[in-house]
C-alpha positions in Angstrom: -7.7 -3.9 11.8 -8.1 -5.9 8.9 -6.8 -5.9 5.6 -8.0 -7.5 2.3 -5.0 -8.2 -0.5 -5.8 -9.7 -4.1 -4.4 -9.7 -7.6 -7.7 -8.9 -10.0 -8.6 -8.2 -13.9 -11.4 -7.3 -16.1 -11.6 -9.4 -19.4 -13.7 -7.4 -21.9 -15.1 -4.5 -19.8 -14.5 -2.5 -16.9 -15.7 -3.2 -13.5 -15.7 -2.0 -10.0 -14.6 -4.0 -7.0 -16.5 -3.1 -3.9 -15.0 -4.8 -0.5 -18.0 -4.9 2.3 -17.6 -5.3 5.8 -21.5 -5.3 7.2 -22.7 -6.0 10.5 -24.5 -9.7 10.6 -27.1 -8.5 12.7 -27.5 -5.0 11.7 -26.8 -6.1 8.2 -25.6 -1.9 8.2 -22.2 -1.6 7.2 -19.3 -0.7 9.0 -16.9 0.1 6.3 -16.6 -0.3 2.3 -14.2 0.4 -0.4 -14.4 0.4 -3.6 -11.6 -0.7 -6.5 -11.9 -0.1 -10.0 -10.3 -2.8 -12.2 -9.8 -2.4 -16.0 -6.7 -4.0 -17.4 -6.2 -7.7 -18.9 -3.3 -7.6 -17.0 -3.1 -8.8 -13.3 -3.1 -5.9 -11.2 -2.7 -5.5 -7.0 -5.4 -4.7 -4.8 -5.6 -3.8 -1.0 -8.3 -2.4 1.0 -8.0 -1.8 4.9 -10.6 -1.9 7.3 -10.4 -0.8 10.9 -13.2 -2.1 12.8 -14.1 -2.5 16.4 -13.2 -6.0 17.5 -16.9 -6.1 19.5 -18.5 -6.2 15.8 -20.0 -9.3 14.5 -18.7 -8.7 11.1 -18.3 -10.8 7.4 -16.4 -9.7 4.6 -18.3 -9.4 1.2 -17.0 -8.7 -2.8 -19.5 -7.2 -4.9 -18.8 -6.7 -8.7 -20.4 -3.7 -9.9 -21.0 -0.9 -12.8 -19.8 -3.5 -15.5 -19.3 -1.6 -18.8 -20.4 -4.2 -20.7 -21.5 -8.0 -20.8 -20.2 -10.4 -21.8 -17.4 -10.1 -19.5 -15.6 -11.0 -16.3 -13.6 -10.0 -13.2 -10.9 -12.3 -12.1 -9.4 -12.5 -8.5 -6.6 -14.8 -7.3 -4.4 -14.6 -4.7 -7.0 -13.4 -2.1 -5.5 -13.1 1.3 -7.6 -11.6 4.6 -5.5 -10.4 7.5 -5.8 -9.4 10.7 -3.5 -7.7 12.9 -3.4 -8.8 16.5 -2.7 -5.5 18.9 
């Protein structure tokens, strides 16, 4: 199991977050989740993934459905974790 944790923000628009765990070889993915961010203010994010530990698997943010340019989405305080059974 893995979790993602990060503090984001939108400046000037809204966007949406999505956290991507694909296959390398399949390129398929595994498991997403998706964030929407829309406050100025630094806000909390988590997103948990529970994938099989036989996966060759990458982690990948994608910022999408932006309301409106010019803008920007800030993260900080990324952390991955993984929890060791």
């Amino acid at each position: 199991m893995f979790r993602v944790a990060c503090e984001a923000r939108a400046i000037n628009a809204k966007h949406t977050l999505r956290f991507v765990m694909p296959n390398r070889e399949t390129v398929k993915w595994i498991k997403h989740e998706i964030r929407q961010v829309s406050s100025q203010d630094w806000c909390r994010l988590e997103a948990h993934f529970e994938i099989s530990p036989l996966d060759d698997a990458e982690l990948l943010l994608g910022d999408e459905d932006v309301s409106k340019t010019p803008s920007s989405l800030q993260i900080r305080r990324f952390m991955l974790y993984q929890k060791l059974f």
